[in-house]
C-alpha positions as CSV (number, residue, x, y, z in Angstrom):
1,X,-105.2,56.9,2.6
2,X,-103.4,59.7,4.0
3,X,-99.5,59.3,4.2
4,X,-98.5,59.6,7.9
5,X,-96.6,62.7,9.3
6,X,-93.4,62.5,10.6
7,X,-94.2,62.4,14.7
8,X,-91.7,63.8,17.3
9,X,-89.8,60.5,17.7
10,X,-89.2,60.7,14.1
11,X,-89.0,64.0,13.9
12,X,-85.8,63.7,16.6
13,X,-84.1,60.7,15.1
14,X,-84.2,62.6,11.6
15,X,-83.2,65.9,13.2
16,X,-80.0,63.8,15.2
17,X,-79.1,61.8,11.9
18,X,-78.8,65.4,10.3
19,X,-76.8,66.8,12.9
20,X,-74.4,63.7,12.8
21,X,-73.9,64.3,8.9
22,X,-73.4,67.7,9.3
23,X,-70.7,67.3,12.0
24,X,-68.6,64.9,9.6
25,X,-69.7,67.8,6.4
26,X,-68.2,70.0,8.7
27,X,-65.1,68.5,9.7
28,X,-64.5,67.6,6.0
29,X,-65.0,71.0,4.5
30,X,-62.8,72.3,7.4
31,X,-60.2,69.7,6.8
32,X,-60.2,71.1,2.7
33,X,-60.0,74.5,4.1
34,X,-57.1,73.9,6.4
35,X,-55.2,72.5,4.2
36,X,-55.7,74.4,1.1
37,X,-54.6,77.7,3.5
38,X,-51.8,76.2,5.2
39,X,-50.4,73.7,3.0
40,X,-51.4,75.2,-0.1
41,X,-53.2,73.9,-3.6
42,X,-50.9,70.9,-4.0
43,X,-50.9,69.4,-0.7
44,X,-55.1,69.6,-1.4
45,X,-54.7,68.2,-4.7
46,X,-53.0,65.1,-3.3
47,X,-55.6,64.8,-0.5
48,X,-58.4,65.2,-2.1
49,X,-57.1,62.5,-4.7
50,X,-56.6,59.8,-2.0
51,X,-59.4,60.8,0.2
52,X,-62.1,59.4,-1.9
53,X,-60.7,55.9,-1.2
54,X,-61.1,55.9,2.4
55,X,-65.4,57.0,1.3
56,X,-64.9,53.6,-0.7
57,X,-63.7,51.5,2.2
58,X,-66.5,52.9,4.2
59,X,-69.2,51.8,1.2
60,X,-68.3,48.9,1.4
61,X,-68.2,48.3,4.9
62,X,-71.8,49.6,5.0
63,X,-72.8,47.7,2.0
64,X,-71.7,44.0,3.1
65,X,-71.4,44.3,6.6
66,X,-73.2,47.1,8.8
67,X,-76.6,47.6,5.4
68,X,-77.5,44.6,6.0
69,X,-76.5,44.3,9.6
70,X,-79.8,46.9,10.2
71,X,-82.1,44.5,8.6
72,X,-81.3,41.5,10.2
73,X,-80.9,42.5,13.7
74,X,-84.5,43.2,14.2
75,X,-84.9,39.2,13.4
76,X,-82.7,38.6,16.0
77,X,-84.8,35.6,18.6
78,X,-83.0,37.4,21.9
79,X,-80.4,39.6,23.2
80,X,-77.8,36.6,23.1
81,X,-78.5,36.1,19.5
82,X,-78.3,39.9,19.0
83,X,-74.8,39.7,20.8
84,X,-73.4,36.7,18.4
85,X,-74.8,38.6,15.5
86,X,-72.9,42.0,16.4
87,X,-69.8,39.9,17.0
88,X,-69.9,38.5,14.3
89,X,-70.1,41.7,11.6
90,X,-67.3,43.2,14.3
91,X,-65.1,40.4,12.9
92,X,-66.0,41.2,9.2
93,X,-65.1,44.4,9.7
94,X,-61.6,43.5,11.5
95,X,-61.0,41.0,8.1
96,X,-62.4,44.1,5.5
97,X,-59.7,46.4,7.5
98,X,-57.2,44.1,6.9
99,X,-57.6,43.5,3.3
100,X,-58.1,46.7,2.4
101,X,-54.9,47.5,4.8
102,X,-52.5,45.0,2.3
103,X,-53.8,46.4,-0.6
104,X,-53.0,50.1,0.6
105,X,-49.8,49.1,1.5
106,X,-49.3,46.9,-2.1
107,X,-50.1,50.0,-3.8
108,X,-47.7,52.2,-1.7
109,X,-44.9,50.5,-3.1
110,X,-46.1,49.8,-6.7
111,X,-46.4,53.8,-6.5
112,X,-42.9,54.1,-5.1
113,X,-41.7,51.2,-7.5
114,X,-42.9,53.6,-10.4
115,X,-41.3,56.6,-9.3
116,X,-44.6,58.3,-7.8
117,X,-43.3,59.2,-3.9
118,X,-45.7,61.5,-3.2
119,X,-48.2,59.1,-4.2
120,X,-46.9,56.1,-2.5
121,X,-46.5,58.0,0.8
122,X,-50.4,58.7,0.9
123,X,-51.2,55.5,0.1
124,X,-48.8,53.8,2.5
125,X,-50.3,56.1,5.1
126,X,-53.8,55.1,4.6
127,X,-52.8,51.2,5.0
128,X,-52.8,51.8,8.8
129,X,-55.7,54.8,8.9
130,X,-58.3,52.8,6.9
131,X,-58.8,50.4,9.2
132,X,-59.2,53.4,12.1
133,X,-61.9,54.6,9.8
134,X,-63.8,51.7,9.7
135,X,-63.9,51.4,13.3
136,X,-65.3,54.6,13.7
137,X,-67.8,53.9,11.1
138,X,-68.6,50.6,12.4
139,X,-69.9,52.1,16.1
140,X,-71.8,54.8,14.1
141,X,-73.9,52.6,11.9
142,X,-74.5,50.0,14.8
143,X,-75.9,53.3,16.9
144,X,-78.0,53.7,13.8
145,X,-79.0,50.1,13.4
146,X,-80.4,50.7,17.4
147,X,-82.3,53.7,16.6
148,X,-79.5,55.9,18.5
149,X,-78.0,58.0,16.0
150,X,-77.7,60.7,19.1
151,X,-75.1,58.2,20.2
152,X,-73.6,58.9,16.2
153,X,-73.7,62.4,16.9
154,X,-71.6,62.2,20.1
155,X,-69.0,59.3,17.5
156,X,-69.0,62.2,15.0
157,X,-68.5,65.3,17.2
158,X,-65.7,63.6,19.0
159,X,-63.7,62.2,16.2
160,X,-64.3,65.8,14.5
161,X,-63.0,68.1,17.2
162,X,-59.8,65.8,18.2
163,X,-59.1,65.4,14.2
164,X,-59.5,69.3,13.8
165,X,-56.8,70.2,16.8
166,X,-54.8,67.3,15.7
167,X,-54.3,69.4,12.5
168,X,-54.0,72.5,14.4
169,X,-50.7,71.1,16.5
170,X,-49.4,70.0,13.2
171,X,-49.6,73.2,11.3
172,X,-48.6,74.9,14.4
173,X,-45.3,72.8,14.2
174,X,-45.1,73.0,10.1
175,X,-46.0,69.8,9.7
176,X,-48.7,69.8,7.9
177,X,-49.7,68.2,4.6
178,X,-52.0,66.0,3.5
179,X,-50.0,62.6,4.6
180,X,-50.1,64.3,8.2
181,X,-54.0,65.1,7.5
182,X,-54.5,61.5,6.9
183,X,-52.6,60.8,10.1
184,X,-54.7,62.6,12.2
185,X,-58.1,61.5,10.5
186,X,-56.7,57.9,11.2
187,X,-55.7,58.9,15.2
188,X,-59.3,60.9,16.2
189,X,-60.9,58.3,14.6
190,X,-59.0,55.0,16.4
191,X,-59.7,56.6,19.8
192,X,-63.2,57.5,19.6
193,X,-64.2,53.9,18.0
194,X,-62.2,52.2,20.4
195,X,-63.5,54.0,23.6
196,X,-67.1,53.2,21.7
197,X,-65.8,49.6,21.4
198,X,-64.7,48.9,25.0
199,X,-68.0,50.7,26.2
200,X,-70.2,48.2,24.3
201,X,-67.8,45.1,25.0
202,X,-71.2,43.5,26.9
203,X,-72.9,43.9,23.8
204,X,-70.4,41.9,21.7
205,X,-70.2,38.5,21.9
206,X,-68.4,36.2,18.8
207,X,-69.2,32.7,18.1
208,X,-67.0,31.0,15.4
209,X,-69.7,29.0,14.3
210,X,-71.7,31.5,13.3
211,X,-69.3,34.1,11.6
212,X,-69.4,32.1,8.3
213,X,-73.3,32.0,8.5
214,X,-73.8,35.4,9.2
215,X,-71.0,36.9,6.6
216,X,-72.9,34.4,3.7
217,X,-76.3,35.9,4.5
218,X,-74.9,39.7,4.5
219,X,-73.3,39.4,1.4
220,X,-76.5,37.5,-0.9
221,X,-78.1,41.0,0.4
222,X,-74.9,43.3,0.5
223,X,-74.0,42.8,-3.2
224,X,-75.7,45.0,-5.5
225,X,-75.5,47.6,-2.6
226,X,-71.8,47.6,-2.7
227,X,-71.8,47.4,-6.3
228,X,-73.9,50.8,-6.2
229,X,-72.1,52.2,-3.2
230,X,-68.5,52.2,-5.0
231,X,-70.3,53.3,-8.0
232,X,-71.5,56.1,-7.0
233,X,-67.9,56.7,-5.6
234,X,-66.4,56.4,-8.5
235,X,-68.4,58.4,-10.4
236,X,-68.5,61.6,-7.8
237,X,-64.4,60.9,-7.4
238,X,-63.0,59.9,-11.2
239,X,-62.4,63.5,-11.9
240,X,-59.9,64.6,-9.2
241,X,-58.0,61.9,-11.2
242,X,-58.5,62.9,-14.5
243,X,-57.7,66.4,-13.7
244,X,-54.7,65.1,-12.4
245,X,-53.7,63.0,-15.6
246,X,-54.5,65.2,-17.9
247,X,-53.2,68.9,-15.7
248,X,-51.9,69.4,-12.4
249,X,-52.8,68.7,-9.2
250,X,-53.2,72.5,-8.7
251,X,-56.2,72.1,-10.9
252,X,-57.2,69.1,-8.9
253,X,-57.4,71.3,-5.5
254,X,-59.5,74.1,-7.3
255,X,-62.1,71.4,-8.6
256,X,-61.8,70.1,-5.0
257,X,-62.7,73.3,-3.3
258,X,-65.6,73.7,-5.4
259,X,-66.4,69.9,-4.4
260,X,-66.7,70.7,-0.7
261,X,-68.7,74.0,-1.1
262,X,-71.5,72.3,-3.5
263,X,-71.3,68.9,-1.3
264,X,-72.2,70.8,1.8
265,X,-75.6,69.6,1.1
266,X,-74.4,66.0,0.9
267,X,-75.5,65.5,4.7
268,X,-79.0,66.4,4.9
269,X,-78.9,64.4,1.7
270,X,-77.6,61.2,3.4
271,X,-79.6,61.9,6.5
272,X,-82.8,61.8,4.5
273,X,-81.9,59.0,2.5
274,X,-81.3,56.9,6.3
275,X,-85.0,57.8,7.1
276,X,-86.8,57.3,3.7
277,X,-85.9,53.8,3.2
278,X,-87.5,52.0,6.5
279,X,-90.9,54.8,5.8
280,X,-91.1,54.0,2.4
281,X,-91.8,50.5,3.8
282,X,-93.8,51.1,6.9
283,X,-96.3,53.2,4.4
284,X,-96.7,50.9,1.9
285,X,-97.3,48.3,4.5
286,X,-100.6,50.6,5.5
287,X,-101.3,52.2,2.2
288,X,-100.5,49.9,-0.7
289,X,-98.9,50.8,-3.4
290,X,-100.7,54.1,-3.9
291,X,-99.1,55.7,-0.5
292,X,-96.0,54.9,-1.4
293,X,-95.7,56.4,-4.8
294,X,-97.5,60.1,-2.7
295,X,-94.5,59.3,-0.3
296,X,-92.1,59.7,-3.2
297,X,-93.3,62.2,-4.4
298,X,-94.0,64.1,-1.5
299,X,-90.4,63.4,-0.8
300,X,-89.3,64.5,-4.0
301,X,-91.0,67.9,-3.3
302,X,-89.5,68.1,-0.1
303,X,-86.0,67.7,-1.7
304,X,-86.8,70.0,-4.6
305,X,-87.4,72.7,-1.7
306,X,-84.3,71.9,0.3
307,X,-81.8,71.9,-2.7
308,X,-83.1,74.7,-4.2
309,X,-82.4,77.0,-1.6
310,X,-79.2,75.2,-1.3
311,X,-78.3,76.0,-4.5
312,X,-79.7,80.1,-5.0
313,X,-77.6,80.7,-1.2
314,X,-74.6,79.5,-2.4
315,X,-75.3,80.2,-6.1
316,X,-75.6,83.7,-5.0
317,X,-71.9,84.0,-3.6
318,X,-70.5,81.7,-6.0
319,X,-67.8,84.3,-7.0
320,X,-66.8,85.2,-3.8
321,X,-66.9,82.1,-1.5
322,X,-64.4,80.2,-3.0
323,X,-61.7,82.8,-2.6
324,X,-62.7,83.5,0.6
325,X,-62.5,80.3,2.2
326,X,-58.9,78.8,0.7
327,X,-57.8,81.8,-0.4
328,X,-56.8,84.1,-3.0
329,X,-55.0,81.4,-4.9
330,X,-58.8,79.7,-6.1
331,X,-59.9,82.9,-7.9
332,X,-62.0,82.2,-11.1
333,X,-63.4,79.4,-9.7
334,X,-67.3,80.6,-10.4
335,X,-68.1,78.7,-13.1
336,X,-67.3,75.0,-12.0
337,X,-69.0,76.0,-8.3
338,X,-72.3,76.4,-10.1
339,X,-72.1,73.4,-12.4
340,X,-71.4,71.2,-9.3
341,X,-74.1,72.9,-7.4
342,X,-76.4,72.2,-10.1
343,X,-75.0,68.6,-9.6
344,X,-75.6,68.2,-6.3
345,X,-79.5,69.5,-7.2
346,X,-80.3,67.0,-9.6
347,X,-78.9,64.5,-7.0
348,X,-80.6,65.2,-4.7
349,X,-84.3,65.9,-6.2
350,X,-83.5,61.9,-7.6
351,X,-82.5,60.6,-4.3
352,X,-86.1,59.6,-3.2
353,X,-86.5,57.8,-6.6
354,X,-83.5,55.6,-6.0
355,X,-85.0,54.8,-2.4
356,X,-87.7,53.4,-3.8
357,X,-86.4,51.3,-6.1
358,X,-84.3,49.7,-3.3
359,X,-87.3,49.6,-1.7
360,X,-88.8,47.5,-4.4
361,X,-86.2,45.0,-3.9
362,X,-84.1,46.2,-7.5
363,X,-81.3,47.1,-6.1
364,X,-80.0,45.8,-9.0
365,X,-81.5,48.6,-11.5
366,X,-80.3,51.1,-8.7
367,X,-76.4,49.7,-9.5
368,X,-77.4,50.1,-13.6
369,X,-78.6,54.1,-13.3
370,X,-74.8,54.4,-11.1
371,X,-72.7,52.6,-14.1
372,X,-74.5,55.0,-16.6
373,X,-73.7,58.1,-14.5
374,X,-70.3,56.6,-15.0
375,X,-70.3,55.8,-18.3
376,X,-71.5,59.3,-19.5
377,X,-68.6,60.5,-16.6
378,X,-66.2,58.9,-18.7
379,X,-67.5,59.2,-22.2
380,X,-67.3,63.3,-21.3
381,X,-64.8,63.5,-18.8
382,X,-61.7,63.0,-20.4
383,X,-62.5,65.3,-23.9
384,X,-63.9,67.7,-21.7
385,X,-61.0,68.2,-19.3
386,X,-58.9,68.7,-21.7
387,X,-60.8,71.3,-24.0
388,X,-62.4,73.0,-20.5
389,X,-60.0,71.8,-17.6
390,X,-61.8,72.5,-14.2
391,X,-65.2,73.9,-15.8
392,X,-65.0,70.6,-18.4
393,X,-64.9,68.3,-15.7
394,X,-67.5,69.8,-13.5
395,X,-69.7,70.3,-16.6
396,X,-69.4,66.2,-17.3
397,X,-70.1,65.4,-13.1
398,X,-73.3,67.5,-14.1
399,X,-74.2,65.1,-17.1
400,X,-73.6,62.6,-15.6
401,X,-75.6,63.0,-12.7
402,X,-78.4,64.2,-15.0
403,X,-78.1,60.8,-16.7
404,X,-78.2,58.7,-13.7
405,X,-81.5,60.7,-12.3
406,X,-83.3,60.1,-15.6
407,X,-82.4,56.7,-16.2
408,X,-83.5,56.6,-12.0
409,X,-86.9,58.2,-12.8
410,X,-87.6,56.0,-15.5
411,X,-87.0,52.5,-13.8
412,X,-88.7,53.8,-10.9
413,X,-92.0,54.1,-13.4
414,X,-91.5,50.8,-14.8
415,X,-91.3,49.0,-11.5
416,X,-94.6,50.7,-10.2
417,X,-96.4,49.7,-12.9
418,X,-95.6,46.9,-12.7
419,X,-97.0,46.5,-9.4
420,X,-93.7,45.1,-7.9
421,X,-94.9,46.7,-4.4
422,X,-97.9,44.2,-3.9
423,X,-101.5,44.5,-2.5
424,X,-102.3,46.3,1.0
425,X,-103.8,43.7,2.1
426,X,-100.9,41.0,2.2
427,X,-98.4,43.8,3.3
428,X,-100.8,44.8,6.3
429,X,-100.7,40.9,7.1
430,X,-97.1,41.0,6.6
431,X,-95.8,43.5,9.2
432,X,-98.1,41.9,11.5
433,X,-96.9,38.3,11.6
434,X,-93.9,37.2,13.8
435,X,-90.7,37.4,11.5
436,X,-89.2,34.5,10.5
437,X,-85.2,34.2,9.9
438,X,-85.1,35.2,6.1
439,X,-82.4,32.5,3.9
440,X,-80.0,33.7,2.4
441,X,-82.3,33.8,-1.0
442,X,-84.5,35.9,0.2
443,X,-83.5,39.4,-0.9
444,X,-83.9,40.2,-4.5
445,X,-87.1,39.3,-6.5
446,X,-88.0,37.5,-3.2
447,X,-91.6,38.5,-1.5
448,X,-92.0,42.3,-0.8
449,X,-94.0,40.8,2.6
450,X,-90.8,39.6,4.5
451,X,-88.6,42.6,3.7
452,X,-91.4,45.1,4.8
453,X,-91.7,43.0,8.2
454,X,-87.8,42.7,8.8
455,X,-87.6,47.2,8.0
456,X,-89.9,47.8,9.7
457,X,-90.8,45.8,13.1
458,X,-87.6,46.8,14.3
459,X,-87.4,50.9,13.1
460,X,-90.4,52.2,13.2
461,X,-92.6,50.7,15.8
462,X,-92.7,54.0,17.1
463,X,-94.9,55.6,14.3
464,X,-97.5,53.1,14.7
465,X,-98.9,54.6,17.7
């Protein structure tokens, strides 16, 4: 059976998602660039060693509240159910924000406690940002979760612009740095997911008795997605910090410019990644397993295409873009810019692999190929920071990455044949049955039937005419 093309309602949903990842790429290569100019390659080493905690808050926000949040919404009897539900994730956010609040603030002073000011002054000022963050993520992923992510791109472009004059007016009064750079990531961000927030307040509707309920079922599914989520943090972020232990944070900013260049690709990435996960499901439903292993692939091809011209346009500059865009100060910085791009490659041509398996239902095995990434991260990392430095620790993000997509590619050939996906013909029946409230057990090694039906009712009605 022939896999379905992407029709214009897909073709603007994908094209919007893009758009609202490259406005955030944007603002965060911006926000390097401002900083490394204007407050020089310290002031970017500290950032870029805190920032990576705010892209863990938001994993796991999107892992055990607003992930599964997608799924079960389309299961939702009614709009008042639909109201309760969105209430409800609303107030696991609020309690995730305020956890991860104390536990900023409890390493703020064990920073300052251990003579680390510098330290403890970002991490004090992230207690209060975080939480601004994860409002602003929250509204952006519940556009998603409608099939809205124009709405995203209007979240995005606002919090962008306001956070990029915010750090104008600050450099304009010398007051920039990156505690002030959090600041205003934290401000832009509280007033657009506020305004978002008081604009949808008929949409929210929160029932105590069914907070509990709804947090218990998120997390059975959230889990292994969070587990994988932070992973995959950890392992992109560790060597900021290792740079740091073992150097400067000079050397930290370098290895962080070179970060943002080779990571521009990172949203069409994540944008993808959104749109692949409900279409590997809606094709299988039609085609069996067959039509979604030609989906893969014909993903896979579509990625090597994309990244490859990713990596020869910037490849092709490599010695001059880094220099050009923070500034004299990151000369010599060639060499790790093309092992990250070739990171970011390899990443990317695996990304449609590591769909699939979560499409299987193994999110589990997808959480095993992100603890090897790590584990070859850190078996490398630290011996080759210090014999190489910047290039050492760029060289181990590429081994690492390399490990992960292998160990990827190779579970993904188990599970198919294995025949995890199921028959056609029980998929087709499947999708086309009423969906039932899934329990709380249903998620891993469950039924592929019920998962397809809860993906793809709700996201992709659209393609089946």
């Amino acid at each position: 059976m022939n896999i379905p093309a992407f029709n214009k309602s897909t073709a603007a949903l994908t094209a919007a998602a893009i758009a609202d990842r490259g406005l955030l790429g944007v603002a965060t290569l911006l926000t390097t660039v401002l900083i490394g100019r204007w407050a020089g390659p310290e002031e970017l080493g500290l950032f870029s060693l805190f920032f990576p905690v705010a892209f863990a808050a938001i994993a796991l926000q999107e892992s055990l509240i607003t992930a599964p949040y997608t799924v079960f919404a389309a299961e939702c009897a009614g709009a008042e159910d639909r109201r309760a539900y969105l209430g409800s994730v609303l107030v696991h956010t609020g309690a995730l924000a305020a956890a991860l609040g104390g536990v900023f603030a409890v390493a703020a002073l064990a920073l300052w406690l251990a003579g680390h000011p510098a330290y403890a002054a970002a991490a004090g000022v992230l207690a209060p940002v975080a939480p601004c963050v994860l409002l602003r993520e929250f509204a952006r992923r519940v556009v998603y979760a409608d099939l809205n992510p124009q709405i995203a791109v209007a979240v995005s472009g606002g919090a962008s612009v306001l956070q990029l004059i915010a750090m104008a007016a600050l450099h304009a009064g010398g007051r920039l740095s990156a505690v002030s750079a959090f600041v205003a990531i934290g401000a832009s961000s509280l007033l657009v997911g506020a305004a978002w927030t008081v604009l949808s307040g008929k949409r929210i509707t929160v029932r105590r008795d069914l907070v509990k309920g709804h947090f218990s079922r998120n997390l059975h599914m959230g889990r292994w997605i969070a587990a994988a989520q932070v992973g995959d943090v950890v392992r992109i972020h560790m060597f900021p910090w290792l740079l740091a232990l073992a150097l400067d944070e000079s050397s930290v900013g370098v290895y962080a410019a070179c970060a943002a260049i080779a990571g521009l690709s990172g949203p069409l990435q994540i944008a993808i990644s959104s749109i692949l996960l409900p279409k590997f499901a809606l094709v299988e439903a039609r085609g069996g397993m067959g039509a979604a292993d030609r989906l893969m692939w014909q993903a896979t091809g579509w990625m090597v295409a994309a990244m490859a011209l990713f990596t020869l346009a910037i490849g092709s500059v490599s010695g001059q873009v880094v220099p050009f865009l923070y500034g004299a100060a990151y000369l010599g910085a060639q060499t790790p810019l093309v092992l990250l791009l070739m990171a970011q490659l390899v990443i990317g041509v695996s990304m449609p692999a590591a769909r699939a398996l979560v499409a299987l239902r193994r999110p589990d095995l997808d959480f095993i190929t992100h603890m090897a990434g790590i584990g070859a991260n850190l078996f490398l990392g630290a011996p080759l920071v210090l014999l190489q430095g910047v290039e050492g620790a760029a060289a181990a993000a590429l081994i690492g990455a390399a490990v992960k997509a292998a160990l990827t590619a190779a579970f993904y050939s188990r599970e198919l044949r294995g025949g995890r996906l199921g028959s056609a013909a029980a998929e087709v029946q499947a999708v086309s049955l009423p969906v039932a409230p899934l329990p709380a057990t249903a998620v891993i090694g469950a039924p592929r039937g019920s998962y397809a039906a809860a993906t793809t009712s709700h996201n992709w009605a659209e393609d089946r005419s």
